[in-house]
N, CA, C and O atoms as a GROMACS GRO file, in nm:
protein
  452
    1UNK      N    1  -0.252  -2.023  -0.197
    1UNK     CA    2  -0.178  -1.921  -0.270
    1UNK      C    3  -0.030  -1.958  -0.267
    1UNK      O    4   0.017  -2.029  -0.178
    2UNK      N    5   0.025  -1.919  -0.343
    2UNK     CA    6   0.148  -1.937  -0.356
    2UNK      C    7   0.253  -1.831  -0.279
    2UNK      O    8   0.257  -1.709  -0.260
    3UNK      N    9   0.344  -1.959  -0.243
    3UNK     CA   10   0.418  -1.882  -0.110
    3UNK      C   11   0.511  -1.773  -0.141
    3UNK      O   12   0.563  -1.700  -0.057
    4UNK      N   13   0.528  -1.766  -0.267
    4UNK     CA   14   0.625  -1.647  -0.292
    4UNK      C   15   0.529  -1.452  -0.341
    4UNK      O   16   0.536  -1.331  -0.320
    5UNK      N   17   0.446  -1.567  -0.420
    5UNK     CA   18   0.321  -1.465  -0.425
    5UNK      C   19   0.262  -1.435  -0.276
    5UNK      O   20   0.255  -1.316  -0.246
    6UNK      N   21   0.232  -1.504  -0.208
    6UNK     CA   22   0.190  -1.478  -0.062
    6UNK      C   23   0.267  -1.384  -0.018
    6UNK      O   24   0.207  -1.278  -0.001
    7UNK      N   25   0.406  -1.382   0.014
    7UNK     CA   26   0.464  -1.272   0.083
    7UNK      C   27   0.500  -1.196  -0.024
    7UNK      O   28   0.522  -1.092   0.037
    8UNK      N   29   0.532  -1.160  -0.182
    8UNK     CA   30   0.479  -1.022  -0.190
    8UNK      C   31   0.377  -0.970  -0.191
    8UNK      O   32   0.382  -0.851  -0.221
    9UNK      N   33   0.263  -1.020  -0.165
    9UNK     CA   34   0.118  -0.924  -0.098
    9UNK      C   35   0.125  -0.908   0.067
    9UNK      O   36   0.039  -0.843   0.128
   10UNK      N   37   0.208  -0.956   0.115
   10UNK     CA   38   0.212  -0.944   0.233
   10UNK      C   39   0.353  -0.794   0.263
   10UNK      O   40   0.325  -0.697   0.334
   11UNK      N   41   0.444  -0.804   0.218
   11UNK     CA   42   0.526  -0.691   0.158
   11UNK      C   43   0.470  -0.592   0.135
   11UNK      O   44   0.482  -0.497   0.211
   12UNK      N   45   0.382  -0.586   0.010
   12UNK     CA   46   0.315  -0.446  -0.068
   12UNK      C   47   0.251  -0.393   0.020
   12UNK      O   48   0.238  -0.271   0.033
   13UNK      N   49   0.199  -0.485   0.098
   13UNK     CA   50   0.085  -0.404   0.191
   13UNK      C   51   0.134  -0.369   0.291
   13UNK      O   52   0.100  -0.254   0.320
   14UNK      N   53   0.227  -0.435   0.389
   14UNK     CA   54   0.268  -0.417   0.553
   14UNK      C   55   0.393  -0.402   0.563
   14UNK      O   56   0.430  -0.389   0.680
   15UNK      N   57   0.516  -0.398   0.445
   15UNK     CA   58   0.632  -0.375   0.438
   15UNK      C   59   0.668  -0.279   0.504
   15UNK      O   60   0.748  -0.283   0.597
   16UNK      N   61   0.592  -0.149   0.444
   16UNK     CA   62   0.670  -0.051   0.586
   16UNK      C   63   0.678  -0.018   0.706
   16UNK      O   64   0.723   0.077   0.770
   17UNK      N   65   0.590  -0.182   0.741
   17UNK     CA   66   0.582  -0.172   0.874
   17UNK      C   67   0.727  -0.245   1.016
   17UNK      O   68   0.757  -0.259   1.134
   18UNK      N   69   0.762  -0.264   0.884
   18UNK     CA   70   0.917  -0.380   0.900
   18UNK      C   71   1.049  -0.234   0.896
   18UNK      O   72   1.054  -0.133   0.826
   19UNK      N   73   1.157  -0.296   1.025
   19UNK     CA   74   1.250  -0.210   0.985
   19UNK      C   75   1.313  -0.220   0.876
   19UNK      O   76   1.328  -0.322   0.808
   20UNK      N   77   1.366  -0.080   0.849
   20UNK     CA   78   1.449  -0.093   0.707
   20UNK      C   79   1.537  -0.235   0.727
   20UNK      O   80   1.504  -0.315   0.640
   21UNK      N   81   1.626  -0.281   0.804
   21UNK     CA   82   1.690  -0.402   0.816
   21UNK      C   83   1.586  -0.529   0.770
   21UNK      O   84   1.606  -0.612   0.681
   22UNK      N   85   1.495  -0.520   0.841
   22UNK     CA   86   1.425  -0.608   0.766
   22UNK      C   87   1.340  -0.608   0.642
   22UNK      O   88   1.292  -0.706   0.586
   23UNK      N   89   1.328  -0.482   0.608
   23UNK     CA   90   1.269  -0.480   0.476
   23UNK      C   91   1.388  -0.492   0.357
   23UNK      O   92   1.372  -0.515   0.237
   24UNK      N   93   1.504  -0.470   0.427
   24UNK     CA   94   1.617  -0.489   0.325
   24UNK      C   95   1.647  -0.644   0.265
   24UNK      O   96   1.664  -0.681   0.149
   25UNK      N   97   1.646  -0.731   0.406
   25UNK     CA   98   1.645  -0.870   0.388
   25UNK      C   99   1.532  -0.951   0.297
   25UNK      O  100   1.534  -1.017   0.193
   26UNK      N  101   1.447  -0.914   0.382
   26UNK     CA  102   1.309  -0.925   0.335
   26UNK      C  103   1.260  -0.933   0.145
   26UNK      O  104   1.224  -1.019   0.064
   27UNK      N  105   1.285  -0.807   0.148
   27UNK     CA  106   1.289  -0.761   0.004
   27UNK      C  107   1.407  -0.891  -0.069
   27UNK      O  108   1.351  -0.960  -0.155
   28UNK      N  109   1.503  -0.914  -0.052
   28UNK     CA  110   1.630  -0.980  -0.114
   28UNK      C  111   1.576  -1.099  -0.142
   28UNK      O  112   1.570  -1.138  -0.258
   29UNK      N  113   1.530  -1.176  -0.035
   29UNK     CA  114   1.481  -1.305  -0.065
   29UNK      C  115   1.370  -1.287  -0.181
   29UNK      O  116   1.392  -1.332  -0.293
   30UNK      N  117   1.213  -1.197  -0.139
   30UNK     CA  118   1.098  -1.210  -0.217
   30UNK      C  119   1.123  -1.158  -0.333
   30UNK      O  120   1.076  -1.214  -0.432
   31UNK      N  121   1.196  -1.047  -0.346
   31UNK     CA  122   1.203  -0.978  -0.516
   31UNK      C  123   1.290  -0.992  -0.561
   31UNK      O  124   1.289  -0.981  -0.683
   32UNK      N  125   1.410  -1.024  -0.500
   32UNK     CA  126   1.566  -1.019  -0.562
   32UNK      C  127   1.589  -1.183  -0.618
   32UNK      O  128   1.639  -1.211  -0.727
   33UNK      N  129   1.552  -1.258  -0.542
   33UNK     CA  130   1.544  -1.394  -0.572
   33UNK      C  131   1.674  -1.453  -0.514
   33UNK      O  132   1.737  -1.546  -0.563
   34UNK      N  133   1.715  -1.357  -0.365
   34UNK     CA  134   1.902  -1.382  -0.370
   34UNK      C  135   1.847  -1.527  -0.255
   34UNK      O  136   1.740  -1.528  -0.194
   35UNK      N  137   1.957  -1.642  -0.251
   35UNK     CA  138   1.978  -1.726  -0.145
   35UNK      C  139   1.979  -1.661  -0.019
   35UNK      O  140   1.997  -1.540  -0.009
   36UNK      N  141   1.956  -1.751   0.096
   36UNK     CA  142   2.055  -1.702   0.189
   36UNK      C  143   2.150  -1.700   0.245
   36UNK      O  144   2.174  -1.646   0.353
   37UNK      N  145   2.225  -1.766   0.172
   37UNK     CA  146   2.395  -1.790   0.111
   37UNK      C  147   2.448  -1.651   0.075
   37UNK      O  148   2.539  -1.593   0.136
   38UNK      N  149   2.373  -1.599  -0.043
   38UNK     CA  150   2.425  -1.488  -0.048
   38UNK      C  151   2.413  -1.365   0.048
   38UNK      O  152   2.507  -1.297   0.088
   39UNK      N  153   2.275  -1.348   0.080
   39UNK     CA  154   2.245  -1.290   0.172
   39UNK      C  155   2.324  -1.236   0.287
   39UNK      O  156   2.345  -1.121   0.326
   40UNK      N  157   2.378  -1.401   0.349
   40UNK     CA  158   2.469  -1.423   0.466
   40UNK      C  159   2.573  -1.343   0.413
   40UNK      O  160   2.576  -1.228   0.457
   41UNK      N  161   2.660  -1.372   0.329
   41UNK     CA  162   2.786  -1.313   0.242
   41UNK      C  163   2.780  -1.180   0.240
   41UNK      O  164   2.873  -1.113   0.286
   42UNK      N  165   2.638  -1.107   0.174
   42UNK     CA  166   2.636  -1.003   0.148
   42UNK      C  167   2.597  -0.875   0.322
   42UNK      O  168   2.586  -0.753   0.312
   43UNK      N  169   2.589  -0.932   0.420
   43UNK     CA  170   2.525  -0.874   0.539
   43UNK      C  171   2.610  -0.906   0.637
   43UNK      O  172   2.584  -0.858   0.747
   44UNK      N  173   2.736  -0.997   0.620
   44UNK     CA  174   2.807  -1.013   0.741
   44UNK      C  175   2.702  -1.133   0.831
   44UNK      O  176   2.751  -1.142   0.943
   45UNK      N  177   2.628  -1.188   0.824
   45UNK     CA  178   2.496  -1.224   0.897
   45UNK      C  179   2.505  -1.402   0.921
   45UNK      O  180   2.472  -1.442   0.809
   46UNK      N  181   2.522  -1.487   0.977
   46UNK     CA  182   2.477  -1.616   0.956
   46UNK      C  183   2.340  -1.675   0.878
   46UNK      O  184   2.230  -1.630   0.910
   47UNK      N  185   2.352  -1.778   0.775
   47UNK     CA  186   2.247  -1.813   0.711
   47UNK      C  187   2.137  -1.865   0.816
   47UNK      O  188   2.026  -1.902   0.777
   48UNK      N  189   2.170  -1.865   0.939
   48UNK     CA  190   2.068  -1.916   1.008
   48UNK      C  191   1.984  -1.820   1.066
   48UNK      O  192   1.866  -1.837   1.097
   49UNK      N  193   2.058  -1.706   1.079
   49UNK     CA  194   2.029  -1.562   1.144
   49UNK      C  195   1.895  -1.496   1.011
   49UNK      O  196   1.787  -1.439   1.021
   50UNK      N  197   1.975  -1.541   0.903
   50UNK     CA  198   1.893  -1.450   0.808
   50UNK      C  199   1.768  -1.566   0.788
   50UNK      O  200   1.671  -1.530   0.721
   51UNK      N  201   1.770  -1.659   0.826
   51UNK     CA  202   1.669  -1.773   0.775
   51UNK      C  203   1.538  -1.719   0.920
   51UNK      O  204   1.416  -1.702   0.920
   52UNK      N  205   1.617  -1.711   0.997
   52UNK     CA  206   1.512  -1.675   1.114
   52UNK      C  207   1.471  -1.516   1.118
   52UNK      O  208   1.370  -1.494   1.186
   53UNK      N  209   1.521  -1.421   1.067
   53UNK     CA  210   1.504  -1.285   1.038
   53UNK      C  211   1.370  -1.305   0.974
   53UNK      O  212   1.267  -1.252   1.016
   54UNK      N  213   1.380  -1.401   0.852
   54UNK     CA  214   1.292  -1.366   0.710
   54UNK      C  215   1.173  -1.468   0.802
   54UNK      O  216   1.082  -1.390   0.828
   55UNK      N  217   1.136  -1.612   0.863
   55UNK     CA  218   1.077  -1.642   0.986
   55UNK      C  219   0.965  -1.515   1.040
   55UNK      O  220   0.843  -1.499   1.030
   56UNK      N  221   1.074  -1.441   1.098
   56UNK     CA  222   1.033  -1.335   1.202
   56UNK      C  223   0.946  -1.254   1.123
   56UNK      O  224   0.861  -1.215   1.203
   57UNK      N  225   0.927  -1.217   1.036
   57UNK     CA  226   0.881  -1.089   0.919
   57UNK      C  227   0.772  -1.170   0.845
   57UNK      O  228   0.684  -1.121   0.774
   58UNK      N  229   0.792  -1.317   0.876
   58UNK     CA  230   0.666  -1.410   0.776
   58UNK      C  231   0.605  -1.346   0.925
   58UNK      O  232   0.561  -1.232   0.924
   59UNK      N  233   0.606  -1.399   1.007
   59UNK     CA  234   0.493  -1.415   1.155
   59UNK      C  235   0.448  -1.273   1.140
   59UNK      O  236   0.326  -1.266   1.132
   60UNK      N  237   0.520  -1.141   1.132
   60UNK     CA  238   0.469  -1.044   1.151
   60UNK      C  239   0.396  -0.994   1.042
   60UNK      O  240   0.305  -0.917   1.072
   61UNK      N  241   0.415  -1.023   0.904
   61UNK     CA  242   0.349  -0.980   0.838
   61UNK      C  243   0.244  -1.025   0.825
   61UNK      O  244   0.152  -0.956   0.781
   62UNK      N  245   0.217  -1.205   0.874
   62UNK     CA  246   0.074  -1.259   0.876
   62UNK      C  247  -0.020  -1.186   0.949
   62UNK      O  248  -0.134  -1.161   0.910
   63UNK      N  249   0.041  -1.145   1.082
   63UNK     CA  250   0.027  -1.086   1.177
   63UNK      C  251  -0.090  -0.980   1.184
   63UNK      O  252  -0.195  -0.987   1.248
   64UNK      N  253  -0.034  -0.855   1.080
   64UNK     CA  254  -0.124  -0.795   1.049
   64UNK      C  255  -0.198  -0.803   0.964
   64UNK      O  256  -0.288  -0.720   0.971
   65UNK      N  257  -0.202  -0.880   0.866
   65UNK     CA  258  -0.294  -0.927   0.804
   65UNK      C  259  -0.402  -1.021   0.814
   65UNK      O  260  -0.472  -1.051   0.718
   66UNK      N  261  -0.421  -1.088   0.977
   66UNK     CA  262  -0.477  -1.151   1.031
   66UNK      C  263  -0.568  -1.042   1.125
   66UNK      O  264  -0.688  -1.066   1.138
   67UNK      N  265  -0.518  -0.937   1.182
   67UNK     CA  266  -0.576  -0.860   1.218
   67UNK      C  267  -0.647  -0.740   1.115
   67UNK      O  268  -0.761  -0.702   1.142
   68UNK      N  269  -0.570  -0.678   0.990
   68UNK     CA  270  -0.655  -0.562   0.894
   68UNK      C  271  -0.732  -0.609   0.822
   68UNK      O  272  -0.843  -0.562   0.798
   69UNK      N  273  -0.669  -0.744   0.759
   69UNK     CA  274  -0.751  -0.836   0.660
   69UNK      C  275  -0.734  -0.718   0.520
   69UNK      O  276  -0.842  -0.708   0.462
   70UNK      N  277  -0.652  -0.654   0.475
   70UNK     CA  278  -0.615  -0.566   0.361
   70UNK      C  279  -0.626  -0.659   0.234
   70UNK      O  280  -0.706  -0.638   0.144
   71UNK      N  281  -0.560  -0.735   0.236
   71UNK     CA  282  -0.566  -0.820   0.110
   71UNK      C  283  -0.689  -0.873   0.111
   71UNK      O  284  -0.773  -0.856   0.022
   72UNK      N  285  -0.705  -0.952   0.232
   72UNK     CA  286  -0.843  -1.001   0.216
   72UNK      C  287  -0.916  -0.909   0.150
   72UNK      O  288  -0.902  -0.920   0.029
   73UNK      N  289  -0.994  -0.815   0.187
   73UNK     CA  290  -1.039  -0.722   0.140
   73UNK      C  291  -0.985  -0.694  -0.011
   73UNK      O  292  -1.070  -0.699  -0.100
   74UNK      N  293  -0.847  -0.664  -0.049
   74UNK     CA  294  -0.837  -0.608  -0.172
   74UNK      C  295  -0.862  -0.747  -0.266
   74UNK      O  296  -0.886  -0.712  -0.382
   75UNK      N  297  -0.865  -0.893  -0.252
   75UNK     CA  298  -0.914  -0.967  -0.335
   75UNK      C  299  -1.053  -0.954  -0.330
   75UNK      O  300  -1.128  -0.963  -0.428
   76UNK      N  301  -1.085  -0.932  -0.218
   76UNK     CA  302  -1.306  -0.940  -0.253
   76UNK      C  303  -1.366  -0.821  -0.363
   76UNK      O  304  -1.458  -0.819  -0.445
   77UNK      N  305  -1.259  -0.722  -0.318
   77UNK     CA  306  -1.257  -0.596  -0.427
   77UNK      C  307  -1.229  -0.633  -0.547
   77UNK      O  308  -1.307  -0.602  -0.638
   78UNK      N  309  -1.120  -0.700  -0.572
   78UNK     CA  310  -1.124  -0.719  -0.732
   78UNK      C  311  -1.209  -0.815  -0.796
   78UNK      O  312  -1.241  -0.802  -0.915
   79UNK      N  313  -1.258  -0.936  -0.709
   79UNK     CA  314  -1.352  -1.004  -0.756
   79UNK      C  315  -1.491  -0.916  -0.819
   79UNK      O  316  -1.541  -0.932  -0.930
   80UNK      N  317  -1.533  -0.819  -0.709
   80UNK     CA  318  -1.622  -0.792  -0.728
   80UNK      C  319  -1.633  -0.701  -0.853
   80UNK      O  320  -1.728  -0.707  -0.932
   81UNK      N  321  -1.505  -0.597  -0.867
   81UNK     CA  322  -1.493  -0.532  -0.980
   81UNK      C  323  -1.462  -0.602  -1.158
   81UNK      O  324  -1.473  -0.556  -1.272
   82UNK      N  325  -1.418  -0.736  -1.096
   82UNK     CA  326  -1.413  -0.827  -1.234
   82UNK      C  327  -1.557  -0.857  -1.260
   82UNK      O  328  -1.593  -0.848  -1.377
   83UNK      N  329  -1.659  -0.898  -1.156
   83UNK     CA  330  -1.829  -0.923  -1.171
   83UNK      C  331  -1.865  -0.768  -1.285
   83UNK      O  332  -1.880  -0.765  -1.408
   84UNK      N  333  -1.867  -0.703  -1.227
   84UNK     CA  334  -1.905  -0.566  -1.298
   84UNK      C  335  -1.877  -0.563  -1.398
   84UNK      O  336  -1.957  -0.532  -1.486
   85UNK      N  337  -1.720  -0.601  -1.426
   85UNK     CA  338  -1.667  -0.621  -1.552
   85UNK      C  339  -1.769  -0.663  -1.653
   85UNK      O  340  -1.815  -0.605  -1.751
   86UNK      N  341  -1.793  -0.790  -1.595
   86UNK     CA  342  -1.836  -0.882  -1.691
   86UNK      C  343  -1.999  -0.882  -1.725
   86UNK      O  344  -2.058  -0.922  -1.825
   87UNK      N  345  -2.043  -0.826  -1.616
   87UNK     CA  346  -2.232  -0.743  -1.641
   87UNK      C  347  -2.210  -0.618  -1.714
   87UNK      O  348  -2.318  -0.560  -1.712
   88UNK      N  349  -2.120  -0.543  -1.779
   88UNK     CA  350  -2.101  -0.456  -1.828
   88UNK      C  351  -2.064  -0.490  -1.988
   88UNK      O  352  -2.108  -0.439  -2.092
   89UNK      N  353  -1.975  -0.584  -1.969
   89UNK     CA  354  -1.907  -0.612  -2.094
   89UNK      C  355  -2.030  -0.717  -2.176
   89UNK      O  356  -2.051  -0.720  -2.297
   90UNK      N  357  -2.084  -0.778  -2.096
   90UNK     CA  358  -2.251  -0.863  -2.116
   90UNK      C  359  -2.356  -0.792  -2.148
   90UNK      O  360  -2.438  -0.856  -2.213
   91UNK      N  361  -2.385  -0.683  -2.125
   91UNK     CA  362  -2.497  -0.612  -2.146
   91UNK      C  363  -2.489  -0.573  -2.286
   91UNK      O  364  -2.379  -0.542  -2.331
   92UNK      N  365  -2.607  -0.570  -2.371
   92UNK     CA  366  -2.581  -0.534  -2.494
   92UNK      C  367  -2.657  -0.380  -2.494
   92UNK      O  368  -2.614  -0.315  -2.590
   93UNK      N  369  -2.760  -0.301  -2.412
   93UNK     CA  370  -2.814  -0.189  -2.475
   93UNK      C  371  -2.679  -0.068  -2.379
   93UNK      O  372  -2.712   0.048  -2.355
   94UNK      N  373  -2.556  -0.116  -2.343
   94UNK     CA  374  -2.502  -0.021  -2.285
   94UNK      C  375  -2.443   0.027  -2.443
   94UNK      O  376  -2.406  -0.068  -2.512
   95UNK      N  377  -2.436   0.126  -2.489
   95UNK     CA  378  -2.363   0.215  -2.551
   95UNK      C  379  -2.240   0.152  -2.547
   95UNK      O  380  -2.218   0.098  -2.438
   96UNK      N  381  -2.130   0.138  -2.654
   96UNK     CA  382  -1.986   0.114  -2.663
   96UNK      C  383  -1.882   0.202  -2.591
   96UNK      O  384  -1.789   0.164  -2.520
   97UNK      N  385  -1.919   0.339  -2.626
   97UNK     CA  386  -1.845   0.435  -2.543
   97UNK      C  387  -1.874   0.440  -2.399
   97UNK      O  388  -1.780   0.482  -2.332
   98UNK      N  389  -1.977   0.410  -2.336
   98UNK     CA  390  -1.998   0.395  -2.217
   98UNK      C  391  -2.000   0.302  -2.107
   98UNK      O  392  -2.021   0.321  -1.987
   99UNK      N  393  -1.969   0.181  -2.185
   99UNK     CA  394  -1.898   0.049  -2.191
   99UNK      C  395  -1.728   0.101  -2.123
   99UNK      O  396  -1.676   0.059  -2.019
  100UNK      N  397  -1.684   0.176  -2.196
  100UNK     CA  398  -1.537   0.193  -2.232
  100UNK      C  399  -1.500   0.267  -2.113
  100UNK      O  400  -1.402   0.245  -2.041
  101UNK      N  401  -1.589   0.357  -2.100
  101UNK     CA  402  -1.565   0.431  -1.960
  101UNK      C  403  -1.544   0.392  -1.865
  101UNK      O  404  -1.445   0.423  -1.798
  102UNK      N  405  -1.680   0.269  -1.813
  102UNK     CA  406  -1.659   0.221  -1.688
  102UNK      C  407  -1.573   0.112  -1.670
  102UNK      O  408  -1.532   0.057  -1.567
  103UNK      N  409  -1.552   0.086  -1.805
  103UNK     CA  410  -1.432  -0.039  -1.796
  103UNK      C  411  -1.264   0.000  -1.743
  103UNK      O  412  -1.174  -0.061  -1.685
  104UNK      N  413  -1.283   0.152  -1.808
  104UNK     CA  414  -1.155   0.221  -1.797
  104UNK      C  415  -1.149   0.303  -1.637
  104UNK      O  416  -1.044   0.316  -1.573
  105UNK      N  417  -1.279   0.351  -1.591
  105UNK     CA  418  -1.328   0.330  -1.450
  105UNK      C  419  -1.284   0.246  -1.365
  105UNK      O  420  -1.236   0.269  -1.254
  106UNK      N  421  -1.305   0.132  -1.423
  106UNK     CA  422  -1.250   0.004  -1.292
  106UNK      C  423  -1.117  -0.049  -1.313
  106UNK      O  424  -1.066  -0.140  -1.248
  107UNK      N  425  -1.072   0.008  -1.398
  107UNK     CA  426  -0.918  -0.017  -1.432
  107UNK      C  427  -0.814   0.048  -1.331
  107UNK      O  428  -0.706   0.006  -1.289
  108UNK      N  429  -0.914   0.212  -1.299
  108UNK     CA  430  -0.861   0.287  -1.224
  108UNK      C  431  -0.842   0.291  -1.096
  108UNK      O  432  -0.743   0.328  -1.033
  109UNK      N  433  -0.958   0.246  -1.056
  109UNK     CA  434  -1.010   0.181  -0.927
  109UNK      C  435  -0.894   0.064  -0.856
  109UNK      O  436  -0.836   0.058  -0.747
  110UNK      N  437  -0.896  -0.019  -0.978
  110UNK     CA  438  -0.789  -0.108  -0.939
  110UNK      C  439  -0.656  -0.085  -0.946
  110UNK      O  440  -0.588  -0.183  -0.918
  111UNK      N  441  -0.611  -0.010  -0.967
  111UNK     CA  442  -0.441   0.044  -0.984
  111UNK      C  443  -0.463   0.149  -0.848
  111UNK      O  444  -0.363   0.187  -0.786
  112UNK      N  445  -0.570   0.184  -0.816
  112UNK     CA  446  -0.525   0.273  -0.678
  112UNK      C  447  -0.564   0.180  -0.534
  112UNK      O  448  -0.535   0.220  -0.421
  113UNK      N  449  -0.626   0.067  -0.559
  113UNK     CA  450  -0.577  -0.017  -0.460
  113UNK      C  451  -0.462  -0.047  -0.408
  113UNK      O  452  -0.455  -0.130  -0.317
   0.00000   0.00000   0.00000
């Protein structure tokens, strides 16, 4: 997986488990796209300080995700709801409107993950 994609699923899921200080940093690098040049600049902070901060928050966020397995889990979930998808969208004596439902069903399913 890709490492930037990697830690925002690691974020979405265990972010608030990070202090605001570190979810502030945290956040800057993965969504903001800032250096840690700027970072440093913008926090008073040494680039080495903030390089080992964002370090510290990779380990912890693996952390619990090595122990809840959340993502894990929420990819086996969407796999499985894309399968359905596609035995649904494959089936020809399902009704169109009832097709539509459960498609719009698992749409829902997946946005409240």
């Amino acid at each position: 997986m890709d490492n930037l994609i990697e830690r925002g699923l690691l974020y979405d899921f265990y972010g608030d488990l990070l202090t605001d200080h570190q979810q502030k940093i945290y956040s800057a690098v993965v969504f903001d796209d800032l250096s840690l040049g700027e970072i440093s600049e913008e926090e008073g902070i040494s680039r080495q300080g903030i390089y080992d901060l964002i370090k510290r928050c990779d380990r912890i966020l693996s952390g619990y995700e090595e122990k809840l397995k959340l993502i894990e889990r929420f990819k086996a979930i969407k796999v499985k709801i894309s399968a359905i998808d596609g035995l649904v969208e494959g089936e020809k004596t399902i009704p169109a409107a009832v097709k539509d439902r459960i498609k719009s069903e698992l749409k829902e399913i997946v946005r409240e993950l």
